[in-house]
ZAMI-864924 format. One record per residue (C-alpha): residue number from 1; residue in one letter; x, y, z. Coordinates in nm, 3 decimals. Each point is the difference from the previous one (the first is absolute). Example, Ala and Ser with C-alpha at 12.3 -4.5 7.8 and 13.67 -1.06 7.14 Angstrom:
<nodes>
+-----+------+---------+---------+---------+
:  nr : rest :      xx :      yy :      zz :
+-----+------+---------+---------+---------+
:   1 :    A :   1.230 :  -0.450 :   0.780 :
:   2 :    S :   0.137 :   0.344 :  -0.066 :
+-----+------+---------+---------+---------+
</nodes>
This chain:
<nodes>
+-----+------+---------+---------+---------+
:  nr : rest :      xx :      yy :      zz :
+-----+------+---------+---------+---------+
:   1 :    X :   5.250 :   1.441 :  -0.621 :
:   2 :    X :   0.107 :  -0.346 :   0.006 :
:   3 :    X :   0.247 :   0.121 :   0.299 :
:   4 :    X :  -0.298 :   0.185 :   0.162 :
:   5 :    X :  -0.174 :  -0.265 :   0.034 :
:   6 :    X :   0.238 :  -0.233 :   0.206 :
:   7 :    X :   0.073 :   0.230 :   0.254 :
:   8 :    X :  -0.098 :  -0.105 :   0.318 :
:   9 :    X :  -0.195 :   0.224 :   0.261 :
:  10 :    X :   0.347 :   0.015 :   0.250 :
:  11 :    X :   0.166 :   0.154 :  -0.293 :
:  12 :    X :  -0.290 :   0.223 :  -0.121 :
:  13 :    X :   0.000 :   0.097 :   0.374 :
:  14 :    X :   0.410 :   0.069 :  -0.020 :
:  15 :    X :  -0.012 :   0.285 :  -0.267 :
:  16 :    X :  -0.014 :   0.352 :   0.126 :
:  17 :    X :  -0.236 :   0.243 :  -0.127 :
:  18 :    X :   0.227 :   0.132 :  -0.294 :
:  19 :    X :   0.047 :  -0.378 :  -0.105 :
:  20 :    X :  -0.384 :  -0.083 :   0.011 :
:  21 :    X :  -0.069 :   0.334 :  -0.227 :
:  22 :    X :   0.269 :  -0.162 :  -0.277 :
:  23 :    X :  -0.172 :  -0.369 :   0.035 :
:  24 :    X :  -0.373 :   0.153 :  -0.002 :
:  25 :    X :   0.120 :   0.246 :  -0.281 :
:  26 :    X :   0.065 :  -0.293 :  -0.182 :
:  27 :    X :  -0.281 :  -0.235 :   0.023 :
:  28 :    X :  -0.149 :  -0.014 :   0.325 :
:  29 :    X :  -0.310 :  -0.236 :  -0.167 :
:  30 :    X :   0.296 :  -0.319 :  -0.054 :
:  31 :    X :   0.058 :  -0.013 :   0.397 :
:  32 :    X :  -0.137 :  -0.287 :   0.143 :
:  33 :    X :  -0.323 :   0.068 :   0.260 :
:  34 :    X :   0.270 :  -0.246 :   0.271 :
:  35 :    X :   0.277 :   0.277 :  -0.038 :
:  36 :    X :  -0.236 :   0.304 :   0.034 :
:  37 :    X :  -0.073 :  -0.147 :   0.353 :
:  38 :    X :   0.345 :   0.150 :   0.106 :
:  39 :    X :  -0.088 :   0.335 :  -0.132 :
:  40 :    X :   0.063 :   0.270 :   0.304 :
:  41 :    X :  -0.234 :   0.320 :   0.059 :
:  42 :    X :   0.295 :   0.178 :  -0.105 :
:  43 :    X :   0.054 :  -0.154 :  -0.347 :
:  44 :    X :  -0.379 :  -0.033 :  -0.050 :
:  45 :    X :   0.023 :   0.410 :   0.066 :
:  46 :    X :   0.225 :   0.028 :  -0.313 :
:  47 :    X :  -0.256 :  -0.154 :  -0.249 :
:  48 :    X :  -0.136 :   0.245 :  -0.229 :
:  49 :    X :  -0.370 :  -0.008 :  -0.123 :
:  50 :    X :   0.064 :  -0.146 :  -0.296 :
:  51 :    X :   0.208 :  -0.303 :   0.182 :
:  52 :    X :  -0.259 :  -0.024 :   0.221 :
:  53 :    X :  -0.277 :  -0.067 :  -0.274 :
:  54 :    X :   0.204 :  -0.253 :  -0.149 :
:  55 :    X :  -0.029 :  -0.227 :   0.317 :
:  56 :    X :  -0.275 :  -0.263 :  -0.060 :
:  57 :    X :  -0.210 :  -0.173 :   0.275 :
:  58 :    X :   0.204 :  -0.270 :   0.064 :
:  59 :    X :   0.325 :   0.203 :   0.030 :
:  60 :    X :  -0.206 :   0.241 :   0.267 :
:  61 :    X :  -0.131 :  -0.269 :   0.185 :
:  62 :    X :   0.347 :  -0.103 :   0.155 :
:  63 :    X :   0.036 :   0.350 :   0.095 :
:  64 :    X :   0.086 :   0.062 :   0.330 :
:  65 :    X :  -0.234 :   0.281 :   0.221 :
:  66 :    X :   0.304 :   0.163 :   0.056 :
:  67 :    X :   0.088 :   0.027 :  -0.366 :
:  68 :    X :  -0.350 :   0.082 :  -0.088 :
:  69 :    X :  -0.016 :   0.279 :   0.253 :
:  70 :    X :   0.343 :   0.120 :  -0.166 :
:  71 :    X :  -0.156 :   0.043 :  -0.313 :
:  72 :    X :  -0.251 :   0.288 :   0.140 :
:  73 :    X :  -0.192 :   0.214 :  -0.261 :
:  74 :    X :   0.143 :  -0.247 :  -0.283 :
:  75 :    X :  -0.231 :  -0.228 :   0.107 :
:  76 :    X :  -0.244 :   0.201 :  -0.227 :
:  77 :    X :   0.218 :  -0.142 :  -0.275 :
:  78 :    X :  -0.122 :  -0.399 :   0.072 :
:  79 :    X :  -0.248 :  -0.048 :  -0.307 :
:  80 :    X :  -0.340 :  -0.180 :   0.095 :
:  81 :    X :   0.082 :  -0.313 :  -0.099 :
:  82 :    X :   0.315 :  -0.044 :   0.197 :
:  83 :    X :  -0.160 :   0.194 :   0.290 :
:  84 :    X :  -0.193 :  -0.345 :   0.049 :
:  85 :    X :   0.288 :  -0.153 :   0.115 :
:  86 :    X :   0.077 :   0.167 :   0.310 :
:  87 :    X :  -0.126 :  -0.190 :   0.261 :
:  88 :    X :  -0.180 :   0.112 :   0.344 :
:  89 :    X :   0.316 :   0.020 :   0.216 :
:  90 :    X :   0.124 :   0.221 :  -0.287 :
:  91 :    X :  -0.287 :   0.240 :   0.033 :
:  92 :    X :   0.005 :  -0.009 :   0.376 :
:  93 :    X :   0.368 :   0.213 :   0.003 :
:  94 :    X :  -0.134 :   0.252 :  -0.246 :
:  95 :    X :   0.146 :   0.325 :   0.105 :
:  96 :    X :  -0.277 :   0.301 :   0.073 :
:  97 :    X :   0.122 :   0.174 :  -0.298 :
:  98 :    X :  -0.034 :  -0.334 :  -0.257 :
:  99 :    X :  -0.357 :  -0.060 :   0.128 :
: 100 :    X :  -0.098 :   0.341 :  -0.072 :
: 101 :    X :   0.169 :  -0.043 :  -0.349 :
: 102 :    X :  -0.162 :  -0.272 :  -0.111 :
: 103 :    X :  -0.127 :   0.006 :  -0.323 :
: 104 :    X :  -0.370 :  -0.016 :  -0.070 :
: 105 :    X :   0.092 :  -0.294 :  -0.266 :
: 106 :    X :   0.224 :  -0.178 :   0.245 :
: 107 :    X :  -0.296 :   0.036 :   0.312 :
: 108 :    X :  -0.278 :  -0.159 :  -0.223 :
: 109 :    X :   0.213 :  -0.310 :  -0.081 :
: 110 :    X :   0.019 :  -0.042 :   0.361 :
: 111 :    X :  -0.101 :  -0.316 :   0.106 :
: 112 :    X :  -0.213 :  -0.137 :   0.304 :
: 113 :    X :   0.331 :  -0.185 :   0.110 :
: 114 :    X :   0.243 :   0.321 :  -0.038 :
: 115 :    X :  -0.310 :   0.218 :   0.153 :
: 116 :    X :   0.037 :  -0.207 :   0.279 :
: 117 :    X :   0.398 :   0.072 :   0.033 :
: 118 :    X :  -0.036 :   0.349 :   0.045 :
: 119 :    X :   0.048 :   0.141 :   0.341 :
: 120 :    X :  -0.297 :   0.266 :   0.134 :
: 121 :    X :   0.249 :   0.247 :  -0.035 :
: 122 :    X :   0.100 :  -0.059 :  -0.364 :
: 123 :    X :  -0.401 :  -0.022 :  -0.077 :
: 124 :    X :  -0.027 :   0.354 :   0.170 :
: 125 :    X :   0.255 :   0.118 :  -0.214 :
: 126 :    X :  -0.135 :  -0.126 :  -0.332 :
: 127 :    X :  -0.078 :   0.286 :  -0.208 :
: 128 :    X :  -0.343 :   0.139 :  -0.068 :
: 129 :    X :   0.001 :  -0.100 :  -0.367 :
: 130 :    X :   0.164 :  -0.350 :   0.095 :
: 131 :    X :  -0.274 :  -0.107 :   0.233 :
: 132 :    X :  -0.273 :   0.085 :  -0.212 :
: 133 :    X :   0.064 :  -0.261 :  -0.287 :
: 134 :    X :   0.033 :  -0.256 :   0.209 :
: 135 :    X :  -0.155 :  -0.307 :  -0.099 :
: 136 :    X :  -0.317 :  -0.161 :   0.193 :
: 137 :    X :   0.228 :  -0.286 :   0.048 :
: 138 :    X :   0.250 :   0.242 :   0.138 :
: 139 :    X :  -0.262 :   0.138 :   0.232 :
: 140 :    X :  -0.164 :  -0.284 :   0.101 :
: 141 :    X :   0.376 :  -0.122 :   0.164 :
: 142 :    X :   0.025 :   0.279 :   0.207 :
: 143 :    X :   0.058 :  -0.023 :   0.340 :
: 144 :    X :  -0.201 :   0.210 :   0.294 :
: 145 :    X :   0.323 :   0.148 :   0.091 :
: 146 :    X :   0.071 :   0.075 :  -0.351 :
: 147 :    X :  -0.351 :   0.164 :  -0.016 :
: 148 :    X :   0.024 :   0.179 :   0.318 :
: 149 :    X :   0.355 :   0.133 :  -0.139 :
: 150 :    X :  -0.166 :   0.223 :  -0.321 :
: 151 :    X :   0.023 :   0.354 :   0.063 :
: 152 :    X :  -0.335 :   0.184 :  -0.122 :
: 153 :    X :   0.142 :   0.076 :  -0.310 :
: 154 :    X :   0.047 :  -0.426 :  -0.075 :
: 155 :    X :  -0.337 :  -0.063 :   0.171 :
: 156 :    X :  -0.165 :   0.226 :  -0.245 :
: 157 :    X :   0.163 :  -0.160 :  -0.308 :
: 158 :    X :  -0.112 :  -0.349 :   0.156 :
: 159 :    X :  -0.322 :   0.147 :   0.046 :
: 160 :    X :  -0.045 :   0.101 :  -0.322 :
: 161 :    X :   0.119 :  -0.331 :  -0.121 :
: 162 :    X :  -0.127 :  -0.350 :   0.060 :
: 163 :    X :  -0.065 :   0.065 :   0.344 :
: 164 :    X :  -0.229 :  -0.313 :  -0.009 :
: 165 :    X :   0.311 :  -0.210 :  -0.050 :
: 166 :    X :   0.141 :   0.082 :   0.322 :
: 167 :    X :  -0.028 :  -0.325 :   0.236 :
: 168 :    X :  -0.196 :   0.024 :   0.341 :
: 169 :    X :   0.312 :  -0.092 :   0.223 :
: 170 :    X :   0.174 :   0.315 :  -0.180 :
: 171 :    X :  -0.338 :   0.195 :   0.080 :
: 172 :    X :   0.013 :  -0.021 :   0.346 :
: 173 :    X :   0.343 :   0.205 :   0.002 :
: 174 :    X :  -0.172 :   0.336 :  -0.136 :
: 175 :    X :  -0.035 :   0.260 :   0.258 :
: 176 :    X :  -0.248 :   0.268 :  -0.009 :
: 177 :    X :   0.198 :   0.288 :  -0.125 :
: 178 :    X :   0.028 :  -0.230 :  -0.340 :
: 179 :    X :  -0.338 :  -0.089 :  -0.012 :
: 180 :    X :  -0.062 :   0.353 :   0.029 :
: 181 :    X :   0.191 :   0.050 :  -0.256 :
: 182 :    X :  -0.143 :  -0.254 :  -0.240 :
: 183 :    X :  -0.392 :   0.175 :   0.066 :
: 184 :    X :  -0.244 :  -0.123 :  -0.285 :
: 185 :    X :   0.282 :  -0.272 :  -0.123 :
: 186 :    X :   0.013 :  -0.212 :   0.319 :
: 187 :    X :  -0.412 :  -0.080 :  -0.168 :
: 188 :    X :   0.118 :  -0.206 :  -0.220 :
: 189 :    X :   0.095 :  -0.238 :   0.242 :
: 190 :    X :  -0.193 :  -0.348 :  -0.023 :
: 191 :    X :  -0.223 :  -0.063 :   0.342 :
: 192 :    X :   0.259 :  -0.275 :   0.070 :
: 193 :    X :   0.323 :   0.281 :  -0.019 :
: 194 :    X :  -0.212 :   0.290 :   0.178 :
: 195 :    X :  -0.033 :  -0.281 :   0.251 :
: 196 :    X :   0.333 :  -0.047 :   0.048 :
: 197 :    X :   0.105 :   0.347 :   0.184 :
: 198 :    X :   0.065 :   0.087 :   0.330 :
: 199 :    X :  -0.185 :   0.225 :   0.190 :
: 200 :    X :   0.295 :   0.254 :  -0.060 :
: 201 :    X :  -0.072 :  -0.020 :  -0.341 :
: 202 :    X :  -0.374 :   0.031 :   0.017 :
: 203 :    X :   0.058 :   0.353 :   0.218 :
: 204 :    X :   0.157 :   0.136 :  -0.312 :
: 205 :    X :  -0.310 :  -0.044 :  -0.224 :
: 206 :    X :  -0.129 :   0.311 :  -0.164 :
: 207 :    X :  -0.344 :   0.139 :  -0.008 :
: 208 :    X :   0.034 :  -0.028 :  -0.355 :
: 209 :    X :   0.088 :  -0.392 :   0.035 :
: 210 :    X :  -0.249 :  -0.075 :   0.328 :
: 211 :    X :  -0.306 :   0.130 :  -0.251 :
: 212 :    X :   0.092 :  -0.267 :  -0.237 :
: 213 :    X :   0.028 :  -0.326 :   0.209 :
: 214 :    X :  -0.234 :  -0.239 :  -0.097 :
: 215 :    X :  -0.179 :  -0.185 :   0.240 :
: 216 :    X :   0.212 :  -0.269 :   0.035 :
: 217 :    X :   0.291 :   0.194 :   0.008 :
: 218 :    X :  -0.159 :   0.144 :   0.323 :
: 219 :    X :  -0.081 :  -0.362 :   0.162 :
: 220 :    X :   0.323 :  -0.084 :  -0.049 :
: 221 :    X :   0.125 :   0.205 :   0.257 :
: 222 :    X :   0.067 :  -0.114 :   0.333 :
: 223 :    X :  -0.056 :   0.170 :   0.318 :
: 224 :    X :   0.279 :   0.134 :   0.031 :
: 225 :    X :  -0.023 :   0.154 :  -0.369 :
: 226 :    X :  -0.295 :   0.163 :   0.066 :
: 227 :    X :   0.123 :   0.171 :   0.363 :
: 228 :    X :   0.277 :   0.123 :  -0.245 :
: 229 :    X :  -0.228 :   0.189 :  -0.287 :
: 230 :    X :   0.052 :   0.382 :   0.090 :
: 231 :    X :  -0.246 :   0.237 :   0.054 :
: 232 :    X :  -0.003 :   0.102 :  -0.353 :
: 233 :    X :  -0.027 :  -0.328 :  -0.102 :
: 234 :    X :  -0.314 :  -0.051 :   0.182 :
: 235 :    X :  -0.165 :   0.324 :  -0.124 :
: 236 :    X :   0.035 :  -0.093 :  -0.338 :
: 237 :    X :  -0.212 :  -0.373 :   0.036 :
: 238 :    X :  -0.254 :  -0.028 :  -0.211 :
: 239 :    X :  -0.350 :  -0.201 :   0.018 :
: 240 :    X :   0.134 :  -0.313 :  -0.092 :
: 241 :    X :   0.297 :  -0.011 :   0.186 :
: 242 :    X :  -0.160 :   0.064 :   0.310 :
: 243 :    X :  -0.249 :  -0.240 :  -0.032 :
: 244 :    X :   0.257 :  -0.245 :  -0.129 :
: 245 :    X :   0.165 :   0.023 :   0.392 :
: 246 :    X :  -0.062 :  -0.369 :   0.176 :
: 247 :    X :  -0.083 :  -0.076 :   0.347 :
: 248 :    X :   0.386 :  -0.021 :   0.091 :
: 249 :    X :   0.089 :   0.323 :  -0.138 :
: 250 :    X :  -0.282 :   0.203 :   0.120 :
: 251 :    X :   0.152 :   0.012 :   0.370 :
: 252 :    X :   0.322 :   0.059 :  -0.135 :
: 253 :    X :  -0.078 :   0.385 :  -0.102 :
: 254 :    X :   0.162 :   0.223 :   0.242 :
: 255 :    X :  -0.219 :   0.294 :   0.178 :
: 256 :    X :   0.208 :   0.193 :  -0.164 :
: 257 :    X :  -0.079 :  -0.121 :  -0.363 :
: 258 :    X :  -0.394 :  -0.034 :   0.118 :
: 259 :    X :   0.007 :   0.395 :   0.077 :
: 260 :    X :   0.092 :   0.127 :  -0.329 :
: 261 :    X :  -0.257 :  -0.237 :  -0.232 :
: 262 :    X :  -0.296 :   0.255 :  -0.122 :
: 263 :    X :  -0.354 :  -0.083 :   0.040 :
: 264 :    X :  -0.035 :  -0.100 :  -0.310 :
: 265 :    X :   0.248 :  -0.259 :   0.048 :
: 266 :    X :  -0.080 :  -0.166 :   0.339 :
: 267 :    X :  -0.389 :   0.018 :  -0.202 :
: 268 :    X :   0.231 :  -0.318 :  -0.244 :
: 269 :    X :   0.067 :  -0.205 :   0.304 :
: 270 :    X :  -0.276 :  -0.303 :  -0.059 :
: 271 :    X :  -0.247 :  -0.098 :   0.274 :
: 272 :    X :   0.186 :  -0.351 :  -0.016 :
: 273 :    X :   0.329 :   0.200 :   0.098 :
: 274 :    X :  -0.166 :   0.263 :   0.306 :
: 275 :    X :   0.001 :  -0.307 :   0.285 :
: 276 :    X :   0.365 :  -0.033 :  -0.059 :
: 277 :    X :   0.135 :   0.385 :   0.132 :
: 278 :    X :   0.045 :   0.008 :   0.379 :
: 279 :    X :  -0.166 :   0.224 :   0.226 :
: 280 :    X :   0.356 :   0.237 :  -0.050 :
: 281 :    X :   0.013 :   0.003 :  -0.337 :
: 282 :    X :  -0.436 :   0.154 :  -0.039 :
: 283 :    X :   0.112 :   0.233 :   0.299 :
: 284 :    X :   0.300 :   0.165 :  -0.200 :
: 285 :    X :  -0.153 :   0.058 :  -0.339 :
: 286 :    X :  -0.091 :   0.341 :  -0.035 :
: 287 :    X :  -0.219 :  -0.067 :  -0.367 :
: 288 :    X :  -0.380 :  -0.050 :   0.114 :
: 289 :    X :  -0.024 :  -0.382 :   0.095 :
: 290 :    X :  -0.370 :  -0.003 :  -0.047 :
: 291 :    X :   0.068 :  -0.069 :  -0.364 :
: 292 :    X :   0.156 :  -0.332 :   0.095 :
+-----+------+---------+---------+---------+
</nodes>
């Protein structure tokens, strides 16, 4: 081991595969983390599972991506603790195949600064299982290409976790089909978050999710936001909501969305709120405006 441990990385990096099998064979955990910088994707391809666990976090750290990649599925092999020492670049070359194998031990040790390493394509390969331990802190790093990245599977296993831990920058990457997806979950969003998304996002909220919106949640949208809300959206308003709608909003509402709101509903709208529709707007509402 003694030997091991001198060897530099140009001499680690000479061996062939056949030669790296009879030095790892031996005691892969005595070579120095300077030598295993010379390791090839090749030889890294030779290590068996067992080898592989051996490695601690400083000896993975000087790993190149290249040898990393050329570990593939053994990379399932890395315990927890030494998984902590692969650093962002590390994470960025992940291969599709080692993202989705990711362990659901090795994804919740992930931290904010190796979160921030992986590529949207690695994220969107992350397994099911994987994304939904990660940690708040994991979360909360993600990027709103990173969000925008999650298949529906991943969006409903971030949904179902701490979605209040995602950050409002990363919010404003969602698109509607993932809203959609989330329904009743993207509620437990604080006013602050719900604030956050686009108007893309907003046009994926369910009728299920528009009927619980507080009132601030529905001051909070902009213009914009509100143009966005689909037809559905707007049939399932309730009292408060509607009556919740500021001066800014209320000529926002497309004819459109004003034709399918009941009686009953345009009977929320406040006497403060009637000055602010336009002459358009009265003309193309089909519920009985007398109520107003």
């Amino acid at each position: 081991t003694t030997a091991l441990a001198a060897l530099s990385s140009a001499q680690l990096a000479a061996l062939g595969t056949g030669n790296i099998t009879a030095v790892a064979s031996g005691s892969i955990s005595a070579l120095g983390s300077a030598a295993l910088a010379g390791l090839s994707a090749a030889e890294a391809g030779v290590l068996s599972t067992g080898q592989i666990a051996s490695l601690g976090s400083a000896q993975l750290a000087t790993l190149s991506s290249t040898a990393l990649t050329g570990i593939d599925l053994g990379i399932t092999a890395i315990g927890t603790a030494a998984f902590a020492g692969l650093g962002s670049a590390q994470l960025a070359a992940l291969a599709t195949d080692q993202a989705e194998a990711l362990t659901t031990a090795q994804s919740s040790a992930l931290s904010s600064a190796q979160i921030n390493g992986l590529s949207s394509a690695s994220m969107a390969n992350l397994g099911t299982q994987a994304v939904s331990v990660l940690t708040t802190t994991a979360l909360a790093a993600l990027s709103s290409a990173q969000l925008a990245a999650l298949g529906t599977g991943n969006i409903t296993a971030v949904a179902s976790g701490s979605i209040s831990a995602l950050g409002s920058a990363a919010l404003a990457g969602l698109s509607a089909v993932q809203v959609s997806t989330m329904d009743i979950s993207i509620l437990n969003l604080q006013t602050a978050q719900f604030a956050a998304l686009t108007s893309q996002a907003i046009a994926g909220l369910t009728t299920g999710a528009v009927s619980g919106l507080t009132s601030a949640d529905v001051i909070a949208l902009t213009t914009t936001e509100i143009a966005a809300l689909t037809t559905s959206a707007i049939g399932a308003l309730i009292s408060t909501q509607i009556a919740a709608f500021t001066s800014t909003q209320i000529p926002a509402l497309t004819t459109s969305q004003l034709v399918t709101l009941t009686t009953t509903q345009a009977g929320y709208f406040t006497n403060a709120q009637v000055p602010y529709f336009t002459g358009n707007q009265l003309a193309a509402m089909t519920a009985d405006i007398s109520v107003l």
